[in-house]
C-alpha positions in Angstrom: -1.2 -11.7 -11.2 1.4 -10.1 -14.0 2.3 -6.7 -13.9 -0.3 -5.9 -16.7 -2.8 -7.3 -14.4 -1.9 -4.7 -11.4 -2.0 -1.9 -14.0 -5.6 -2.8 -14.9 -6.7 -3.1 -11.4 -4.9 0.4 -10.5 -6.4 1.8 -13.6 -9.8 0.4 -12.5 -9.9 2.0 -9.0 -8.5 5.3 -10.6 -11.4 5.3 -12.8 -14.1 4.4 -10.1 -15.9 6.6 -7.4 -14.6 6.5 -3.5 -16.9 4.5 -1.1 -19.1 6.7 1.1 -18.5 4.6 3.7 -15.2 1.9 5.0 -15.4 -1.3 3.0 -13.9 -4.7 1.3 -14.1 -5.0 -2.1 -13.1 -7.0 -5.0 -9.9 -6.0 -4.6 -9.4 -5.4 -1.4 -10.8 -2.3 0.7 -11.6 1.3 0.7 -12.9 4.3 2.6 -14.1 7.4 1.8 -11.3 9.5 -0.5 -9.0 6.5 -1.1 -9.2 2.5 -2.4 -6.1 0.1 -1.2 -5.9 -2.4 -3.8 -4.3 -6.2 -2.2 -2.5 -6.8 -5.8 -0.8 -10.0 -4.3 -1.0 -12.2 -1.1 1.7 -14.8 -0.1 0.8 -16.0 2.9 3.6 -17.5 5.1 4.0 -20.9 6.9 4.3 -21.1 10.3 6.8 -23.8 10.4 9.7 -22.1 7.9 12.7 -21.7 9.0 12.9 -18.3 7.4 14.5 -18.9 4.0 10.9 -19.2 2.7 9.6 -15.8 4.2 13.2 -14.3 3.0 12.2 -16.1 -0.6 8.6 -14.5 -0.5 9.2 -11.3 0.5 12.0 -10.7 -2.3 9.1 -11.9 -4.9 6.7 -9.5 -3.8 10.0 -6.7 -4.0 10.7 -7.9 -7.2 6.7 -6.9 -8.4 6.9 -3.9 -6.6 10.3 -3.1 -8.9 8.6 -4.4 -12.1 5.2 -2.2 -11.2 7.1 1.2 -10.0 9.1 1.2 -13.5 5.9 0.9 -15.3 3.8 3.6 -13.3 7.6 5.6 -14.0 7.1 5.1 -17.7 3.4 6.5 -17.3 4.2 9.8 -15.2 7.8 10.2 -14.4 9.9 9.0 -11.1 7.7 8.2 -8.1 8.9 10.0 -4.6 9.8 7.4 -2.0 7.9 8.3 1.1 8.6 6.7 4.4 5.4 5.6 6.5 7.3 4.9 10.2 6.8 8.6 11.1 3.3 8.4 10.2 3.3 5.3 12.4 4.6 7.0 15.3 2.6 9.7 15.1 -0.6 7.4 14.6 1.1 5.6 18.0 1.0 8.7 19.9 -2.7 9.7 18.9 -3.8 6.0 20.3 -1.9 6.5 23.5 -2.4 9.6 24.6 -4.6 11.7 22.0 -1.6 14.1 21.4 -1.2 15.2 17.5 -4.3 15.7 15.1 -5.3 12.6 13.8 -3.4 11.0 10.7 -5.9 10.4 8.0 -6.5 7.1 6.4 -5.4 5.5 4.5 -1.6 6.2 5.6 -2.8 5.4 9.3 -3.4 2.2 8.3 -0.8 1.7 6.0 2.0 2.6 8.2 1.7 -0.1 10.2 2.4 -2.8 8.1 4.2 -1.1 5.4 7.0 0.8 6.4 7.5 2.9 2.7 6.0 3.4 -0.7 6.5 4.6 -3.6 4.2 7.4 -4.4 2.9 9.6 -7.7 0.5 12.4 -8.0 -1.7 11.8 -11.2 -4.9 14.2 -12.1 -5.6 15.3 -8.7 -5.0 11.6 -7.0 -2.0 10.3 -5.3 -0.9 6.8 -6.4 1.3 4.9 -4.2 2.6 1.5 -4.8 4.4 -0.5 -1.6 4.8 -4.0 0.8 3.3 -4.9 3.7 4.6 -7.1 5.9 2.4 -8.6 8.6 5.4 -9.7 11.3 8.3 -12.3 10.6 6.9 -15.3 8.8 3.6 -13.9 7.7 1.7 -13.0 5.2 3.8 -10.7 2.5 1.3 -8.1 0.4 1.9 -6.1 -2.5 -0.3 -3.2 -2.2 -1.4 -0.1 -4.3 -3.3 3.1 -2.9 -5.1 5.6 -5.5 -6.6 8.1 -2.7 -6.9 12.1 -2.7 -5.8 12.4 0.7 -2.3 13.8 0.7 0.3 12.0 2.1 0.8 13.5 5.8 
């Protein structure tokens, strides 16, 4: 997908309702007060010897880069915000229920993508970022419109 692309399908989910209810859809998944669009997917082969997954992974940075300067065009520098606290807070809820609950979709964000870059746009937060699913595989470029606040 080009950049152009990824603006449509971010403009798309900013334009549509939330789900009611945790989901797939056409672009990925969603839940209720946010949509997590899966703007690209390069999956990773089990036999590289790493220069492919080091390849892949600065592709999907390098369409992060050329999304974030157009979403910076449209409403100013994004804030980076880091997701490993979020992660370790979501870690300490699982193991032993300390902590109030991290809401989604940063719960399930931080633990594949460790930051994003994040605007706030007519009452909706819009974050773009990459996960990465462990050392040779799969590499995602992903974008959040939600109203739930970063925690």
């Amino acid at each position: 997908m080009s950049s152009a692309d990824h603006l449509a399908a971010i403009d798309l989910l900013r334009a549509r309702d939330f789900p009611r209810a945790p989901g797939r859809s056409e672009h990925g998944y969603g839940g209720p007060g946010f949509h997590v669009a899966e703007l690209s997917t390069y999956d990773q082969l089990w036999d590289d010897d790493g220069t492919a997954h080091e390849e892949t992974e600065a592709r999907c940075e390098a369409e992060r880069d050329a999304l974030r300067a157009l979403l910076t065009e449209r409403w100013g520098a994004p804030r980076a915000f880091g997701l490993t606290s979020v992660l370790i807070r979501v870690m300490a809820q699982e193991a032993d229920g300390s902590g109030a609950p991290v809401p989604e979709p940063w719960a399930t964000l931080s633990e594949s993508v460790p930051d994003v870059h994040l605007w706030r746009s007519d009452g909706q937060w819009i974050a773009v970022g990459v996960a990465r699913w462990g050392e040779r595989l799969a590499v995602q470029l992903l974008a959040v419109v939600t109203e739930v606040a970063p925690p």
